[in-house]
KETI-386622 format. One record per residue (C-alpha): x negated, y negated, z negated; residue in one letter. Coordinates in steps of 0.001 Angstrom, whole numbers, padded with zeros to 6 digits, always signed. Example, Ala and Ser with C-alpha at 12.3 -4.5 7.8 and 13.67 -1.06 7.14 Angstrom:
2
-012300+004500-007800A
-013670+001060-007140S
END
This chain:
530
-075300-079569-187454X
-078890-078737-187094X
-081513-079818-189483X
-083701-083127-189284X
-086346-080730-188129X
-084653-080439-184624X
-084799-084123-184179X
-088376-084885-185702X
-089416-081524-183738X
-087368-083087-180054X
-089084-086770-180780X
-092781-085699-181661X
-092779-083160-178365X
-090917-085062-176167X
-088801-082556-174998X
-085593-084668-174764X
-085636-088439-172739X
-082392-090208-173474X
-082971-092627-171567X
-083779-090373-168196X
-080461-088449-169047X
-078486-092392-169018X
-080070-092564-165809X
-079764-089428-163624X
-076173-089189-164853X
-075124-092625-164257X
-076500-092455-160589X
-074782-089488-160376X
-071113-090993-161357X
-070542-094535-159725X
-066777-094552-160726X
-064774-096914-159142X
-065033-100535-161294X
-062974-103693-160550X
-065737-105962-158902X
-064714-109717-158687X
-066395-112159-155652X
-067359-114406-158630X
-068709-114536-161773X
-067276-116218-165024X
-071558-117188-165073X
-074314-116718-162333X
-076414-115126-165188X
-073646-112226-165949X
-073871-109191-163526X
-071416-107604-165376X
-069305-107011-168619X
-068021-104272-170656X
-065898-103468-173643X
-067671-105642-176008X
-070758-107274-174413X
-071892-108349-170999X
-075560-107503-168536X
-077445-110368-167108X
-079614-110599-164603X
-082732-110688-166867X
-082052-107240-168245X
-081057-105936-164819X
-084472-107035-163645X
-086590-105547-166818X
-084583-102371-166379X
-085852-101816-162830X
-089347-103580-163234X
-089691-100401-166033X
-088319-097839-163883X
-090586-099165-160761X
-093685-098857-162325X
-096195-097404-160343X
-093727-097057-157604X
-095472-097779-153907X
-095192-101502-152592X
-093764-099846-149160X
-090804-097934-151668X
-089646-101066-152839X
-087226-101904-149990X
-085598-098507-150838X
-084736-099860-154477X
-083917-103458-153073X
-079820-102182-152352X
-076286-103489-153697X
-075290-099498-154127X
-078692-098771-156157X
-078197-102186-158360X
-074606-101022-159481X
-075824-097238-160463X
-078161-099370-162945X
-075866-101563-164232X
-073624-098495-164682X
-076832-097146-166467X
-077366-100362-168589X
-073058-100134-169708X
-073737-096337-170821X
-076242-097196-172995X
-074863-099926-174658X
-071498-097687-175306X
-074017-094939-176464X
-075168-097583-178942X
-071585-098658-180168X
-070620-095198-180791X
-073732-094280-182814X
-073078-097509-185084X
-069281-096304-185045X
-070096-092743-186483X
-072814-094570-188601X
-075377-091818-188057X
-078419-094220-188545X
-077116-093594-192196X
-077657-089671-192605X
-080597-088449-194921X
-081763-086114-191860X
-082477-089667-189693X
-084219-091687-192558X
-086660-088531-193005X
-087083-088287-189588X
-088010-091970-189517X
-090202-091777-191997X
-092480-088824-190143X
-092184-090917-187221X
-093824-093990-188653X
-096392-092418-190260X
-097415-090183-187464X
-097679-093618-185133X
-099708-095086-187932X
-102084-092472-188051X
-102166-092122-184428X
-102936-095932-184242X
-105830-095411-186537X
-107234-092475-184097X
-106908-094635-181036X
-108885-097781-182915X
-110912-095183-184786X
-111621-094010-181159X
-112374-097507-179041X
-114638-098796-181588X
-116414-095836-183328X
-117214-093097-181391X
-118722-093588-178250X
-120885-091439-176038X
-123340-092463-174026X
-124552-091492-170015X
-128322-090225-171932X
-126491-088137-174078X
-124326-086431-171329X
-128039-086029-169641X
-129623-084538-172678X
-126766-081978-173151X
-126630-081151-169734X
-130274-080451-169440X
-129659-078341-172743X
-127270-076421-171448X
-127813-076088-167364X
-126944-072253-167883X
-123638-072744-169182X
-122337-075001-166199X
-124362-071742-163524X
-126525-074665-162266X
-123436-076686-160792X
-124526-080618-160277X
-124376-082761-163049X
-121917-085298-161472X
-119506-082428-161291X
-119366-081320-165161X
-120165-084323-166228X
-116682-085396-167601X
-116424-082017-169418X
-119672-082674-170977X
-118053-086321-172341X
-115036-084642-173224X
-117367-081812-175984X
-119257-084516-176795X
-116464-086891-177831X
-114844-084050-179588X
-117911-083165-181847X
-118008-086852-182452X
-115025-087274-183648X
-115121-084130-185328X
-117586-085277-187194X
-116058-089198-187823X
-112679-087653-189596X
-114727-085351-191580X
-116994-088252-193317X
-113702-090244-193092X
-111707-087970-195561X
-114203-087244-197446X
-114654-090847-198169X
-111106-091014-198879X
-111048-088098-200833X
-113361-089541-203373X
-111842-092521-203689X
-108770-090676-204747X
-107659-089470-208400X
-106487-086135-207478X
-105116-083615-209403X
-103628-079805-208164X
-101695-076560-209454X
-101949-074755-206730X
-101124-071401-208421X
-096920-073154-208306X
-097447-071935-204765X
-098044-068295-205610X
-094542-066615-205102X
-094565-063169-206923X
-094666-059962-204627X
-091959-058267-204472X
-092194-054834-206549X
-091551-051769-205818X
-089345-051316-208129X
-087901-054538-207198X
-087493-053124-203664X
-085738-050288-204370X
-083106-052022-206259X
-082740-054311-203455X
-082021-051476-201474X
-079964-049599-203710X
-077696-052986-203628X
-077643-053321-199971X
-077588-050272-198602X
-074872-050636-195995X
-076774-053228-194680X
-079636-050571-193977X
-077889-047750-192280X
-078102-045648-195542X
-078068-042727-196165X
-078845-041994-192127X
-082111-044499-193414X
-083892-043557-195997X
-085941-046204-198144X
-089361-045671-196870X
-087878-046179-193304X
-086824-049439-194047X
-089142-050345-196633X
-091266-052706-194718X
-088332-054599-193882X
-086867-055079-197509X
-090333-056396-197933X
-089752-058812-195742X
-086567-059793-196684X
-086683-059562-200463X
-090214-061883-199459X
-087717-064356-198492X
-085109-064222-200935X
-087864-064266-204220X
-089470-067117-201706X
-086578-069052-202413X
-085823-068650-206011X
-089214-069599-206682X
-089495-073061-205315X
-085593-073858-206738X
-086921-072445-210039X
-090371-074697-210175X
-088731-077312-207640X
-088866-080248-210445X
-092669-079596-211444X
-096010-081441-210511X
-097505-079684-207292X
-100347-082817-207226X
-100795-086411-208291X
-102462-088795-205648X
-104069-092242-207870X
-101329-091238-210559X
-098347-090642-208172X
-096578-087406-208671X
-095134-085372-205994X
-093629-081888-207183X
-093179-078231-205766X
-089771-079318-204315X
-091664-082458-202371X
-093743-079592-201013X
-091435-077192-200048X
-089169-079963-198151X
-091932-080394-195506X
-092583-076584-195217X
-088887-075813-194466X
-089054-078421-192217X
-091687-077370-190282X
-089988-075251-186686X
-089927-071764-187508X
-093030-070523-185299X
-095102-072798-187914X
-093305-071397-191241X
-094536-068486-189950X
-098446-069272-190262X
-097793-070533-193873X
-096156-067275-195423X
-098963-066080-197876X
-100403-067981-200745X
-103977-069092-198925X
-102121-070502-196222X
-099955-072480-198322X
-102819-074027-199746X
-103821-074636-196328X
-101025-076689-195587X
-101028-078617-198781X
-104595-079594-197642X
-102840-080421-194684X
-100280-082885-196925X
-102149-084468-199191X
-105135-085293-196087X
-102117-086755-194067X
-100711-088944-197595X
-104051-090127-197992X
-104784-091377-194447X
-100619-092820-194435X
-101886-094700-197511X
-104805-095977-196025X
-103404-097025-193047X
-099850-098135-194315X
-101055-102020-194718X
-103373-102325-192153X
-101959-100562-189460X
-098268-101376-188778X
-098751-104321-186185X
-095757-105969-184241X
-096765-103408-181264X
-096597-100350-183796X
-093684-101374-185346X
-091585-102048-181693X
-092890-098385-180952X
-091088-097748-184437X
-087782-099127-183254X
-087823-097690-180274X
-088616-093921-181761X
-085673-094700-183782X
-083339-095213-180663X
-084630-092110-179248X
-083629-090085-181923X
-080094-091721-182905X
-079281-090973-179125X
-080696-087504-179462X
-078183-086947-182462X
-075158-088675-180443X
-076373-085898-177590X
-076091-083586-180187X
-073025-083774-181930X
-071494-084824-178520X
-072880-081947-176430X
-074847-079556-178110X
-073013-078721-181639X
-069783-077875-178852X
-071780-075363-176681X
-071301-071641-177030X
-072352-068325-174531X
-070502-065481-175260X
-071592-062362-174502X
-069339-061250-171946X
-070047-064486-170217X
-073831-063271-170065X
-072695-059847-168910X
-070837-060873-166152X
-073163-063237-164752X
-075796-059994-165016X
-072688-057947-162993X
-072566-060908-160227X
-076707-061684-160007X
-077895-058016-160464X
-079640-057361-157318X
-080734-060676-156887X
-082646-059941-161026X
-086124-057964-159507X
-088903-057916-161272X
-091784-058912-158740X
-094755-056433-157934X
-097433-056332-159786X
-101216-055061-159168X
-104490-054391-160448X
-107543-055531-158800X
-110620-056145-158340X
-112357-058849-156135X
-115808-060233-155188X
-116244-064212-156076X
-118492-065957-154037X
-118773-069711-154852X
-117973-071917-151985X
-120734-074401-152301X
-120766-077877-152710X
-122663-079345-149088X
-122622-078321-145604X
-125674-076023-146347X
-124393-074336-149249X
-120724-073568-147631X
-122791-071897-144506X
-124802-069984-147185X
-121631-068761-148967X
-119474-067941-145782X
-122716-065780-144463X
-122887-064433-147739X
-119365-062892-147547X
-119010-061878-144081X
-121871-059621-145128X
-120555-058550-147840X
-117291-057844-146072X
-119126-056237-143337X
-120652-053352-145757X
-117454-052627-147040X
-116090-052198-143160X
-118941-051760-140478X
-117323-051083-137837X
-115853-048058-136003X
-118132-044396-136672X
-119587-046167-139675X
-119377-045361-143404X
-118808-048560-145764X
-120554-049023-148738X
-118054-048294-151654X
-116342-051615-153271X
-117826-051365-156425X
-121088-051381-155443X
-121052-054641-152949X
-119468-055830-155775X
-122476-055666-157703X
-124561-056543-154878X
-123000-059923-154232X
-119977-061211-156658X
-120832-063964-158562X
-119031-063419-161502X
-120765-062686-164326X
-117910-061350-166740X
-116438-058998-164164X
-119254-058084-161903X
-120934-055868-164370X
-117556-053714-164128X
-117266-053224-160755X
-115128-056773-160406X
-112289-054886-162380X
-109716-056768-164142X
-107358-054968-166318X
-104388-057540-166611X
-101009-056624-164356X
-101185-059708-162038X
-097937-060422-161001X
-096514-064044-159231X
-096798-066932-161284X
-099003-065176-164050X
-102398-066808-165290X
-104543-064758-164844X
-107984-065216-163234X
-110038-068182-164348X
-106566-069867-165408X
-105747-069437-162131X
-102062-070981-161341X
-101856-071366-157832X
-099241-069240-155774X
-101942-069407-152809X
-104239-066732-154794X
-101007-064323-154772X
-100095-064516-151161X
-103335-063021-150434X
-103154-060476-152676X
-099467-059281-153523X
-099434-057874-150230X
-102204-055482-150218X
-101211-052343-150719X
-102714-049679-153366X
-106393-048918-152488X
-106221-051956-149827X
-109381-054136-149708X
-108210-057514-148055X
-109894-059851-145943X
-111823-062231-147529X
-109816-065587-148043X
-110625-069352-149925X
-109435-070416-152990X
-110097-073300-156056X
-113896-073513-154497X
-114604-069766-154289X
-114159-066929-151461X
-112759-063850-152366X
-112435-060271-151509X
-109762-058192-153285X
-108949-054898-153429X
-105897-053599-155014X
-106361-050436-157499X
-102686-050034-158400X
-099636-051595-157483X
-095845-051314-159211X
-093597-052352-156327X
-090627-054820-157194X
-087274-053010-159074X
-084206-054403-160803X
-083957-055311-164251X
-082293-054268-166736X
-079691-056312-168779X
-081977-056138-171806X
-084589-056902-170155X
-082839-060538-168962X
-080617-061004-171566X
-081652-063773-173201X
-083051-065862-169828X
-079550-065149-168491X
-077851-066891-171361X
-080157-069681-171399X
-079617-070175-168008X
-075927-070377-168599X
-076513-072695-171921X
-078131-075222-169592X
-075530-074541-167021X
-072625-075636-169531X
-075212-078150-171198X
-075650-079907-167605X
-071899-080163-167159X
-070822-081318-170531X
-073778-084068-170649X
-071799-085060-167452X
-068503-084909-169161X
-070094-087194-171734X
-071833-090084-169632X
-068433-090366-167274X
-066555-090363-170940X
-069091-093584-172078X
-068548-095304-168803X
-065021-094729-168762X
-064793-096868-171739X
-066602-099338-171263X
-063809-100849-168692X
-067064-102136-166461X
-066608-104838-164603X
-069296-105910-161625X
-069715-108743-160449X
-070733-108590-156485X
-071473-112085-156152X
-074155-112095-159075X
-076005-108834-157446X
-075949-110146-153912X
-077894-113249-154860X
-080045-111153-156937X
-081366-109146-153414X
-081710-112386-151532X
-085411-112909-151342X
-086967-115761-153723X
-084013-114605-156095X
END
């Protein structure tokens, strides 16, 4: 099983939807039920092992899924076939349900802390959105003021066109500026007392080091390794292992007190091991653990504040339904994702089978001209004249000798940051990167993937700018190697297997249920006025 720190971690980035999964799979399946012409009720659709749909959740179902669908799509969704894949979707749930109350996992420690998280992170985000609509405002004269401030940041572009990103700095120094005097007020308010030198974990030795390595030499290559070639790896490890003997040793003692209310070293260390590994790895010295306990005792203090005022009937529905989420995501789990396994032969011999099909894509070097487009009929001529002629000095014609790139770049890009160096850019571009100005669209790559080496192109539009490129270097596409896709490969196969076993459950659930649908009840339900 994996820690509560997968689940809070899948909830809080909502990188899992349950409820899409119920839904793609169950349209996918449409096994063959035992539909009756009549219903035991005109309000049942449908039953199931253990519990029975009605029309009223058949409708909220699909007024939810419809929302913000086009009025001329709804005759697409208005279908007998369509109507059964939901009700199929609607059984599948409720079976999810009965098996998560069967293997009672609403009951495991990892769930409850997980809860808890979730309900104080939808408090405090509650407080931020009211914080927000009645606090900190910004107003069209202060937009004007900043804008007329700062003209030379936004290179003179009109002020209805940056004027959202102006709100947007604005807002953010506001509210900046709100949660600052807001925990400070808290703060004082607040009897708190610290030790932060408990969070000071000893460095190792070197003494301590080489007796590490004395013990685990195997593990090291030894004697082919000698200690100072592996030395700033024991660090690392031996980092780890004193890490961890320290917070079990001082685990029972006071870290802090918040108004009289203890919390201890082992408290602290909880929340840092639950933390996904990418941000254990920003808290590994002493200063930034005492960054993070800033972190925990700010977040306690705004939790208490909010705890009573906060949790309304609409926060605490939100609560329930995080909870849902979550005891799902653990049925998906255990059900699906504790069972898959890639083996490395598997990975190799999908490499064998998709090798020449595995190219890396070319990549190049350039350097380009930006003229902005303009924003009026006046300005576009001005730009288009503007490069043509600068196109034309580069290539004049036949007998004629063109002015070198790098100096029509200076003549006439508008680009500040890479005008000064001839338009360079130093960054491999290569399909899909982002590289220029954030740039993400694959039209900017046609143009220029391919040029050849020393190529200038023609000039071409793109994201309110013309451009002329010209390619300085240029790696030309070439298979990669198995280390080099390794680890894509094997995700691709995890999802693979992940895809078919998420199947395998769904037509499992529904298979269970023993659904039956009731014809009669859905045709009356498309009849119009119904």
């Amino acid at each position: 099983m994996r820690s509560s720190t997968f689940i809070f971690e899948a909830f809080s980035q909502r990188k899992k939807s349950y409820a899409i999964f119920i839904f793609i799979f169950s349209m996918m399946l449409l096994v063959s039920c035992e539909n009756k012409k009549n219903s035991p009720d005109p309000e049942i659709v449908a039953t199931y092992e253990g519990g029975q749909i009605t029309r009223s959740e058949v409708k909220n179902y699909i007024d939810k899924l419809v929302q913000g669908v086009k009025p001329d799509m709804m005759n697409e969704i208005q279908n007998e076939a369509l109507y059964k894949r939901l009700i199929q979707s609607l059984a599948v749930d409720q079976m999810a349900k009965a098996k998560i109350k069967e293997k009672k996992l609403d009951q495991k420690d990892s769930i409850k802390h997980a809860m808890k998280h979730i309900s104080e992170e939808i408090n405090i985000d509650e407080m931020h959105s009211r914080a927000h609509d009645s606090k900190i405002k910004v107003s069209e004269t202060d937009i004007k003021i900043y804008y007329e401030k700062n003209r030379k940041d936004f290179e003179e572009r009109p002020f209805n066109e940056v004027k959202e990103n102006i709100r947007e700095i604005l807002q953010e120094k506001e509210e900046t500026l709100y949660f600052k005097n807001y925990m400070e007020d808290l703060k004082k308010n607040a009897v708190i007392t610290r030790e932060d030198r408990l969070l000071e974990v000893p460095v190792p030795t070197e003494n301590e080091l080489i007796i590490y390595f004395e013990e685990n030499r195997k593990n090291y290559n030894a004697p082919e390794k000698s200690f100072s070639d592996v030395k700033e790896q024991l660090l690392i490890e031996l980092s780890e292992v004193k890490e961890e003997e320290w917070f079990k040793l001082n685990k029972n003692r006071t870290l802090f007190t918040i108004h009289g209310k203890r919390h201890t070293v082992g408290e602290f260390y909880e929340e840092f091991k639950e933390l996904p590994s990418y941000e254990q790895a920003k808290y590994q010295t002493y200063e930034a653990k005492i960054e993070l306990l800033d972190r925990i005792i700010q977040r306690m203090l705004i939790v208490e504040d909010t705890d009573d005022q906060m949790l309304g009937t609409e926060t605490k529905d939100e609560v329930s339904h995080a909870k849902e989420d979550i005891l799902r995501q653990l049925l998906h789990q255990e059900e699906v994702d504790d069972k898959l396994e890639v083996k490395e032969e598997e990975v190799m011999a999908y490499y064998e089978k998709h090798k020449k099909e595995l190219m890396k894509p070319p990549q190049v070097k350039i350097s380009y001209i930006r003229i902005a487009s303009g924003q009026d009929g006046e300005e576009k001529k001005r730009a288009e004249a503007k490069i043509t002629e600068a196109y034309k000095k580069i290539y004049p014609g036949f007998f004629k000798t063109g002015v070198p790139f790098e100096d029509v770049v200076l003549e006439y890009s508008e680009d500040p940051e890479t005008a000064k160096n001839g338009g360079k850019i130093d960054k491999w571009i290569t399909e899909g990167e982002n590289i220029i100005e954030e740039i993400q669209s694959h039209s900017f790559h046609e143009n220029v993937m391919r040029l050849k080496k020393d190529e200038i192109g023609s000039p071409f539009q793109f994201n309110g700018s013309w451009y002329i490129v010209k390619v300085r270097e240029r790696n030309e596409p070439e298979m990669m190697l198995f280390e080099e896709v390794r680890e894509s490969l094997k995700a691709a196969l995890y999802q693979q297997k992940h895809e078919e076993q998420s199947y395998g459950m769904s037509e499992a659930l529904l298979e269970q249920a023993n659904l039956v649908i009731y014809d009669d009840v859905i045709k009356s339900m498309l009849k119009p006025n119904k």
